[in-house]
Short mmCIF file of the C-alpha atoms (twelve columns), coordinates in Angstrom:
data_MODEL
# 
_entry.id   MODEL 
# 
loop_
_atom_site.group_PDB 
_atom_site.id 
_atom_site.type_symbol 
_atom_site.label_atom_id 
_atom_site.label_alt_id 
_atom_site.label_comp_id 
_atom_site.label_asym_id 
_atom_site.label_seq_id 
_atom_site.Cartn_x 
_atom_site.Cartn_y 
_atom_site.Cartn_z 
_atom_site.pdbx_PDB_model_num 
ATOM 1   C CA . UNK A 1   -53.132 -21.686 53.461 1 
ATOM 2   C CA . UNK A 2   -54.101 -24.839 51.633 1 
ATOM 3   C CA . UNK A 3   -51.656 -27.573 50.811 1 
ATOM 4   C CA . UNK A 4   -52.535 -27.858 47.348 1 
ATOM 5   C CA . UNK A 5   -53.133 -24.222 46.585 1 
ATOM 6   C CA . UNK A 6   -51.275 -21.010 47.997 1 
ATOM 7   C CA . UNK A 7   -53.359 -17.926 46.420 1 
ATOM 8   C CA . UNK A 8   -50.061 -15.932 47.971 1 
ATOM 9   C CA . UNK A 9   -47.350 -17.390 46.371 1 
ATOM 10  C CA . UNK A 10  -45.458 -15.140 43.605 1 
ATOM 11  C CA . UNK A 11  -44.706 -16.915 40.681 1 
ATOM 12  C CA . UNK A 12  -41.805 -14.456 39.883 1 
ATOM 13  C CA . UNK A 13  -40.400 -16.196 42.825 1 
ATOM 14  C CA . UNK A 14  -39.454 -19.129 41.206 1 
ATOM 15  C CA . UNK A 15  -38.300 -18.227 37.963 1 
ATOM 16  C CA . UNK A 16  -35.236 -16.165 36.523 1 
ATOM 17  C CA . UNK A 17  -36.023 -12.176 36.311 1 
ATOM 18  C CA . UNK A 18  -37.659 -11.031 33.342 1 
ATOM 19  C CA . UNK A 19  -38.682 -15.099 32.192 1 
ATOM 20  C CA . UNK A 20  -42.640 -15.199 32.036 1 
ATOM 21  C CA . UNK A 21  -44.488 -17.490 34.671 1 
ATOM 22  C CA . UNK A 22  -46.539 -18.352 32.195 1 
ATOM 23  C CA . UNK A 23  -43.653 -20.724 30.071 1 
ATOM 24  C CA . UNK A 24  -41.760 -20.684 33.080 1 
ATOM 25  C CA . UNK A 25  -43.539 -21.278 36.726 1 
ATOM 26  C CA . UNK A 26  -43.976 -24.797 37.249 1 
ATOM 27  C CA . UNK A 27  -45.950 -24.245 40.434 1 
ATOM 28  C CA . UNK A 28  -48.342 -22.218 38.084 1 
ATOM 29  C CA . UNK A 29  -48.152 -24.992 36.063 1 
ATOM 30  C CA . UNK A 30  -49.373 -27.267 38.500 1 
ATOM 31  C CA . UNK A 31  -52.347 -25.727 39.858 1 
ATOM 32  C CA . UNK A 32  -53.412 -25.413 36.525 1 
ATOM 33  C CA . UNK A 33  -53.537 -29.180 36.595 1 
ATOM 34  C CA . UNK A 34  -55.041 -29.793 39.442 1 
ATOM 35  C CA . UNK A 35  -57.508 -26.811 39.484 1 
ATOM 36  C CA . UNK A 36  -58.854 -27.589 35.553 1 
ATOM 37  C CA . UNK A 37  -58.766 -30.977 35.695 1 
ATOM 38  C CA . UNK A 38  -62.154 -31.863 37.325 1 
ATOM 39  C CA . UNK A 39  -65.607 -32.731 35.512 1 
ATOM 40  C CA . UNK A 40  -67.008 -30.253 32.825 1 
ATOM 41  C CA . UNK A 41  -71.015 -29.162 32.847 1 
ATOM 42  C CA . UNK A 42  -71.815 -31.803 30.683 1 
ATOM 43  C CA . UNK A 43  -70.565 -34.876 33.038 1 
ATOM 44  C CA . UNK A 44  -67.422 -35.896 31.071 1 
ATOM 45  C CA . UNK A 45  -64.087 -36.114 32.663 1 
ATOM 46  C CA . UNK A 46  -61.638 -33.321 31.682 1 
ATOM 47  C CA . UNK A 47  -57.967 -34.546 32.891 1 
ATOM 48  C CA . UNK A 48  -54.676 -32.587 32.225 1 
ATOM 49  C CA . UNK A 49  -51.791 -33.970 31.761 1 
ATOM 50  C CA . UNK A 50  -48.222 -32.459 31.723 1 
ATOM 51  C CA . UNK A 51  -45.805 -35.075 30.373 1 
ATOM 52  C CA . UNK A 52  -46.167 -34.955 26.761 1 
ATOM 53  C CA . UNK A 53  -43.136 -33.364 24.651 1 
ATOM 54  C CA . UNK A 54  -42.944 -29.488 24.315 1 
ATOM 55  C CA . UNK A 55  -46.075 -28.572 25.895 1 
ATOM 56  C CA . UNK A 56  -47.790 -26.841 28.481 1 
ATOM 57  C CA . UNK A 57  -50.991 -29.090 29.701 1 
ATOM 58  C CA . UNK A 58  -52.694 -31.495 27.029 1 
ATOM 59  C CA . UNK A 59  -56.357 -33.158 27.254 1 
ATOM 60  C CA . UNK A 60  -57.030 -36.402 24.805 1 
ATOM 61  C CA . UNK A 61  -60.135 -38.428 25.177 1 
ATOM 62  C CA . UNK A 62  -63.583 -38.987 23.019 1 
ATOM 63  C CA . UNK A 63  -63.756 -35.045 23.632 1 
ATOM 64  C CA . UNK A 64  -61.110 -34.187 21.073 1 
ATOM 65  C CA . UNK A 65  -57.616 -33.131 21.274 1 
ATOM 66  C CA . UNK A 66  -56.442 -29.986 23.665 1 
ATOM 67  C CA . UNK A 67  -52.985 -28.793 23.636 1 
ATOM 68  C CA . UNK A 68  -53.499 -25.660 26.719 1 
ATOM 69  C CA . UNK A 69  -51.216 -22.795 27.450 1 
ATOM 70  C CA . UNK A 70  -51.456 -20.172 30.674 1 
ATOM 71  C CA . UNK A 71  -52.929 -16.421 30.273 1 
ATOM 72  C CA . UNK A 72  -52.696 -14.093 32.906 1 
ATOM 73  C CA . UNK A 73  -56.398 -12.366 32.792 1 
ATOM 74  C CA . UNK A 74  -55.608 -9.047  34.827 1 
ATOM 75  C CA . UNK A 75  -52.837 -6.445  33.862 1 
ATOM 76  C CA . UNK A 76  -51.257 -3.650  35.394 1 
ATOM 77  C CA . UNK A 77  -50.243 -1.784  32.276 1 
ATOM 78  C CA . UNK A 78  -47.025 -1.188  33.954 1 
ATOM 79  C CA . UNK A 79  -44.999 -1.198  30.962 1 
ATOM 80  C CA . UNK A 80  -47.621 -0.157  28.507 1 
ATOM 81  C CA . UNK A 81  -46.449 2.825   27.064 1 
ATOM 82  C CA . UNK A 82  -50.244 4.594   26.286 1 
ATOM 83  C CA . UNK A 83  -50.689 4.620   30.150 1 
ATOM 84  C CA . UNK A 84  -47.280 5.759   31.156 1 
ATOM 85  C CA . UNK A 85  -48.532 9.389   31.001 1 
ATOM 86  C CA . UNK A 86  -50.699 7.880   33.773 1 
ATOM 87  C CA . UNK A 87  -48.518 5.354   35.518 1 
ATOM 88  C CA . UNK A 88  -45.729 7.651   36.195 1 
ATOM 89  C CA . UNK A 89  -48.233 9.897   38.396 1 
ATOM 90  C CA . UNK A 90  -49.177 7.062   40.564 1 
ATOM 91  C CA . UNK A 91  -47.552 5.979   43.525 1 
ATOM 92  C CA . UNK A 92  -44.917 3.340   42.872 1 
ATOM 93  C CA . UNK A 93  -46.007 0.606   45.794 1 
ATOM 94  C CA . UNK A 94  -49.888 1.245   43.986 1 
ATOM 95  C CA . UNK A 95  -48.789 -0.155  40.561 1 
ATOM 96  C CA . UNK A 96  -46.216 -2.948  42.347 1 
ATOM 97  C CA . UNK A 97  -49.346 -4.321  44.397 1 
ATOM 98  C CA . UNK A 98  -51.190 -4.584  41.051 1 
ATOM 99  C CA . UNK A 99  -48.686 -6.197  39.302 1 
ATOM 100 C CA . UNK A 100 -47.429 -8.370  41.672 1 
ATOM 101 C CA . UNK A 101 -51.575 -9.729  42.498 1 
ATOM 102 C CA . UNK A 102 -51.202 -10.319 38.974 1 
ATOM 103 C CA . UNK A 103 -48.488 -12.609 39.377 1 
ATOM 104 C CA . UNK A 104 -50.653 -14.901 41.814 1 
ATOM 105 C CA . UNK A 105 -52.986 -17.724 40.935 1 
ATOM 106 C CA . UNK A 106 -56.139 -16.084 41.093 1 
ATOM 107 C CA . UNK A 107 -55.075 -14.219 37.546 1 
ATOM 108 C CA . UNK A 108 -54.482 -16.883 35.325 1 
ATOM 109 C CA . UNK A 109 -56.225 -19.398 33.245 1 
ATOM 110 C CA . UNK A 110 -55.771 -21.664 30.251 1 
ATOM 111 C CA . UNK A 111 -56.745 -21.342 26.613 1 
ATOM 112 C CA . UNK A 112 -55.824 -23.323 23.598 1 
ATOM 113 C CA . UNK A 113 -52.033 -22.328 22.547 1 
ATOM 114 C CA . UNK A 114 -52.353 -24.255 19.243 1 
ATOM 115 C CA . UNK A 115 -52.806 -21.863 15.634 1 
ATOM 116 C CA . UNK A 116 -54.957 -22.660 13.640 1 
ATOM 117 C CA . UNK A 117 -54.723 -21.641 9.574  1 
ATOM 118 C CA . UNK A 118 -51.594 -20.294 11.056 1 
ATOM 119 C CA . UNK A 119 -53.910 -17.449 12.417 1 
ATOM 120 C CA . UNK A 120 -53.412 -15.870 15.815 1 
ATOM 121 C CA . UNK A 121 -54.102 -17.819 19.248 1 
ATOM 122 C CA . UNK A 122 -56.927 -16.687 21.408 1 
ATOM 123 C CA . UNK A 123 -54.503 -15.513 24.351 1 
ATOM 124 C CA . UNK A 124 -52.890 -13.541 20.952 1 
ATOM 125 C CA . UNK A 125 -56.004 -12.322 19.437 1 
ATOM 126 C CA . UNK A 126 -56.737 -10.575 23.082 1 
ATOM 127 C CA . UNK A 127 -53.820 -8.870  23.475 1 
ATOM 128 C CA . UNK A 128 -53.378 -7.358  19.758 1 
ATOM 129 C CA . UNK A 129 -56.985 -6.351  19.215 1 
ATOM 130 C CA . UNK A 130 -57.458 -2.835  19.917 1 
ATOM 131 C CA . UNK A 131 -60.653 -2.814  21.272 1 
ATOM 132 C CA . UNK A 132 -60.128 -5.608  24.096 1 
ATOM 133 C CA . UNK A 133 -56.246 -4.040  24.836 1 
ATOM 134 C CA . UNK A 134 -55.901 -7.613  26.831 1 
ATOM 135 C CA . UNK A 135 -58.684 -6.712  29.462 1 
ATOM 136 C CA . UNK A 136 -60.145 -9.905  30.501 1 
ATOM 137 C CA . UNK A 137 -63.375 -8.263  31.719 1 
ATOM 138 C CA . UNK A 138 -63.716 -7.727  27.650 1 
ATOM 139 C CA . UNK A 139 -62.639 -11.213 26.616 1 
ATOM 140 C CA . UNK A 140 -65.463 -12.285 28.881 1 
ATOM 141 C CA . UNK A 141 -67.704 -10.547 27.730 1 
ATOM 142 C CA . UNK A 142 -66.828 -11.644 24.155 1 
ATOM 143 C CA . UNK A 143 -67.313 -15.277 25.088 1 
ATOM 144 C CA . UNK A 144 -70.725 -14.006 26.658 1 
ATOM 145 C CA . UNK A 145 -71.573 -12.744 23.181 1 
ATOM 146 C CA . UNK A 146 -70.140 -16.167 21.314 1 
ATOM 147 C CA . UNK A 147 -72.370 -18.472 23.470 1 
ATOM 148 C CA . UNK A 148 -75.368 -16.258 22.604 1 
ATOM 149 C CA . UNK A 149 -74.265 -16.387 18.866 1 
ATOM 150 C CA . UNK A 150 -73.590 -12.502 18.235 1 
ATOM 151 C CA . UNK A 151 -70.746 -11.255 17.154 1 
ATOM 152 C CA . UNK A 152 -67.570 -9.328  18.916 1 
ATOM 153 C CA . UNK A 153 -64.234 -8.549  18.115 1 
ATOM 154 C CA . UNK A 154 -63.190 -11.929 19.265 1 
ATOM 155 C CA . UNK A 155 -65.281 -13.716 16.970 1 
ATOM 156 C CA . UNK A 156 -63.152 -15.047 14.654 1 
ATOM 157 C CA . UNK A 157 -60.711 -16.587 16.423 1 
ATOM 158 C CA . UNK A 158 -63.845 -18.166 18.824 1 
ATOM 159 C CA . UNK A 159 -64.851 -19.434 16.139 1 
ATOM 160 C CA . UNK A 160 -61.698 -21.102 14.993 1 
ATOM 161 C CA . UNK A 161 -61.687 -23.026 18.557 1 
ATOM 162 C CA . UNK A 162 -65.413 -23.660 18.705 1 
ATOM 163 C CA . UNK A 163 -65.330 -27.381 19.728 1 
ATOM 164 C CA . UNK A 164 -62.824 -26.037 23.143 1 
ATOM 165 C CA . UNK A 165 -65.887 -23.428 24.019 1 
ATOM 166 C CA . UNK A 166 -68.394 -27.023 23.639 1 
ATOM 167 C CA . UNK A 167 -67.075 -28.379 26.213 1 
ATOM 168 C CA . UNK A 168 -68.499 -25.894 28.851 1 
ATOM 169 C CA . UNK A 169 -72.052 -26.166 27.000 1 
ATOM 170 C CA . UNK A 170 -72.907 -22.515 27.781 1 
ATOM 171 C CA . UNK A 171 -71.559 -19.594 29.339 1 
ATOM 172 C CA . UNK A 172 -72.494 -20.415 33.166 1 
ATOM 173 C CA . UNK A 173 -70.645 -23.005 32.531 1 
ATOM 174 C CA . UNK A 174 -67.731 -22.275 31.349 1 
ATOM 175 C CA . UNK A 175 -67.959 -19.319 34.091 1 
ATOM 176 C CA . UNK A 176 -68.530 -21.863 36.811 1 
ATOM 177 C CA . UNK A 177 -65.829 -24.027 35.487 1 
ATOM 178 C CA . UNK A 178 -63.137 -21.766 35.334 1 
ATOM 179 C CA . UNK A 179 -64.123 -19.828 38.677 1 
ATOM 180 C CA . UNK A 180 -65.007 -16.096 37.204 1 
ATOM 181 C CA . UNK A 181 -68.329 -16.045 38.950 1 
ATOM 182 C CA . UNK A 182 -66.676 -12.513 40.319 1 
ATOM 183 C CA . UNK A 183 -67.019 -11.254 36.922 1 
ATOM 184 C CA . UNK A 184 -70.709 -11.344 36.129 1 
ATOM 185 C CA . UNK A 185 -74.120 -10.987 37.549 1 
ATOM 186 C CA . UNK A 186 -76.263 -13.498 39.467 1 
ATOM 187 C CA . UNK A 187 -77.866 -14.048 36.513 1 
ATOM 188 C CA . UNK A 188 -75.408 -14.621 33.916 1 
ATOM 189 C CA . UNK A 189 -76.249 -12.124 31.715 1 
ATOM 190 C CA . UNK A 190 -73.900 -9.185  32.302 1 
ATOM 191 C CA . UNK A 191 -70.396 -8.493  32.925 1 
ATOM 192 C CA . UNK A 192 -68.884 -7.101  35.867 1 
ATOM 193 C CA . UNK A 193 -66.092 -4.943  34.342 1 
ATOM 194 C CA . UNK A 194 -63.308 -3.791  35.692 1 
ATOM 195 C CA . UNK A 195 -63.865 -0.365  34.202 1 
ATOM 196 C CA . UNK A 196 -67.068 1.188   32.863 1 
ATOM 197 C CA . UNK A 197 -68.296 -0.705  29.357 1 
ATOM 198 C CA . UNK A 198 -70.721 0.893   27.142 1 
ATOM 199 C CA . UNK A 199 -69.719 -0.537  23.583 1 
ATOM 200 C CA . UNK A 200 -66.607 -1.762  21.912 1 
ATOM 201 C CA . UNK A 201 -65.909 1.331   20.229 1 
ATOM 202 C CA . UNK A 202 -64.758 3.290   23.299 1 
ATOM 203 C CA . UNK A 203 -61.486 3.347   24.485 1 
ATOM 204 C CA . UNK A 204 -60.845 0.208   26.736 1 
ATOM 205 C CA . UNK A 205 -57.499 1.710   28.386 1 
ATOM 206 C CA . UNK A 206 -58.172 3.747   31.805 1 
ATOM 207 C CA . UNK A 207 -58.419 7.354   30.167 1 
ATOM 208 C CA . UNK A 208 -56.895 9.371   33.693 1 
ATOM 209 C CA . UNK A 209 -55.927 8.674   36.896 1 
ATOM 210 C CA . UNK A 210 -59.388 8.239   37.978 1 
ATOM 211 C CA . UNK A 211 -60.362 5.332   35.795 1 
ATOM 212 C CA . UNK A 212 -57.016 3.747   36.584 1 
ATOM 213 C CA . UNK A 213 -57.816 3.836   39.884 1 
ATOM 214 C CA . UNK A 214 -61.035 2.274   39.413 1 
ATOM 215 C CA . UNK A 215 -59.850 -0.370  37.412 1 
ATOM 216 C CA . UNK A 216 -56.716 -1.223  39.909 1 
ATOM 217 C CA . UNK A 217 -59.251 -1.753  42.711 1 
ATOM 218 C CA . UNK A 218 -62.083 -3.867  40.890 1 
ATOM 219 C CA . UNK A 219 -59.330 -5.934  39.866 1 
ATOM 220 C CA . UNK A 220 -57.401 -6.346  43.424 1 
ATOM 221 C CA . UNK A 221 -61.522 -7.381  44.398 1 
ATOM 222 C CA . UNK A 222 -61.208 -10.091 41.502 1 
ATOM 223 C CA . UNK A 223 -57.510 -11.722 42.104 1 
ATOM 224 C CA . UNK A 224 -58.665 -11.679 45.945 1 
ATOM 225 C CA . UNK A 225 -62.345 -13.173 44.988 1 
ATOM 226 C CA . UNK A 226 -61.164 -15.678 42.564 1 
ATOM 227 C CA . UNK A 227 -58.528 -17.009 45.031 1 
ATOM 228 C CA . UNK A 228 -60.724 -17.836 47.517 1 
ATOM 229 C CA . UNK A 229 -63.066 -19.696 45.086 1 
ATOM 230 C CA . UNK A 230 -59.947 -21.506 43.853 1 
ATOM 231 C CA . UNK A 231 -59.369 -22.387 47.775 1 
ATOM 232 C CA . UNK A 232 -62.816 -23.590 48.111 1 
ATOM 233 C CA . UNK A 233 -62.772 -25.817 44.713 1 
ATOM 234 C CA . UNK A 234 -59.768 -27.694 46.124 1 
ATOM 235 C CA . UNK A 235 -61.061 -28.351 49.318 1 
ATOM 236 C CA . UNK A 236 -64.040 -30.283 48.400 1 
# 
């Protein structure tokens, strides 16, 4: 285990039952300051800081203003009531491992938490739109299409935080930054999804037990993955 970084520890742990690690955790909270604050692809300095009134983590230099909340970027749809017809069919200790992975380090990351126009938040705009259903594997592939200047069913609120998505220059680097090289090709240019992805049209909830089951182990591989990358990044 590293000092700085347990990939084990269960944020849940710390917190009062039913409270949400991301608000909550401040263990969470601090390895999103020390694993974000590092250098971004471009050279400049990107430093966190936790001590300013009513916030989460905040970034102010030459590069702008960034007030940053958590996101947890895996789900078990535990409590999602289109997959309890599923759920309930599934062994119980299958869909607690899920969800308490999820709970762990290796499935979260940061995102502006500030409105703007009063209009939804990314980590909001990801879990209402239909066609993402808060898969991450879709978000990313969303900010793949953003950086290449087509559209998605993110756009719009992209758009709206533009000058956050700068600061990573491109999409390998905000992959690199942020650790998701688990989630895409060697060459950048595809996803890795969690489930099968043909267009955003289909259905992006596991349909039967079989695509659940698919979907619960590519995303065990990516907690476990990112974890270790997050080890790595802090030993250097």
């Amino acid at each position: 285990m590293n000092a700085t970084i347990d990939t084990n520890f269960d944020f849940r742990s710390e917190i009062s039952q039913n409270s949400d690690p991301d608000r909550y955790s401040s263990t969470l909270r601090r390895y999103h300051k020390t694993l974000w604050s590092k250098q971004l692809p471009n050279g400049d300095d990107f430093t966190l800081i936790d001590s300013y009134p009513k916030g989460y983590l905040y970034h102010q230099s030459c590069l702008g203003e960034y007030k940053l909340s958590s996101d947890a970027i895996t789900h078990s749809y535990k409590n999602t009531k289109r997959m309890s017809h599923i759920i309930e069919k599934l062994p119980i200790e299958k869909i607690e491992r899920i969800y308490s992975r999820g709970c762990t380090v290796g499935s979260y990351i940061i995102f502006p938490k500030n409105k703007i126009k009063n209009q939804q938040s990314i980590n909001q705009a990801r879990g209402c739109n239909h066609k993402i259903a808060d898969r991450f594997d879709l978000t990313l592939e969303c900010i793949r299409l953003f950086y290449d200047g087509a559209e998605s069913p993110l756009t719009p609120v992209f758009q709206r935080h533009s000058d956050f998505f700068s600061l990573f220059v491109n999409f390998k680097g905000y992959v690199d930054f942020f650790l998701l090289q688990d989630l895409v090709t060697k060459d950048y240019t595809s996803i890795k999804y969690h489930l099968a992805h043909q267009s955003f049209e289909q259905k992006p909830l596991p349909q039967n037990i079989d695509e659940y089951l698919t979907y619960w182990q590519n995303t065990l591989n990516f907690i476990k993955a990112r974890g270790e990358r997050m080890l790595n990044s802090v030993d250097r």
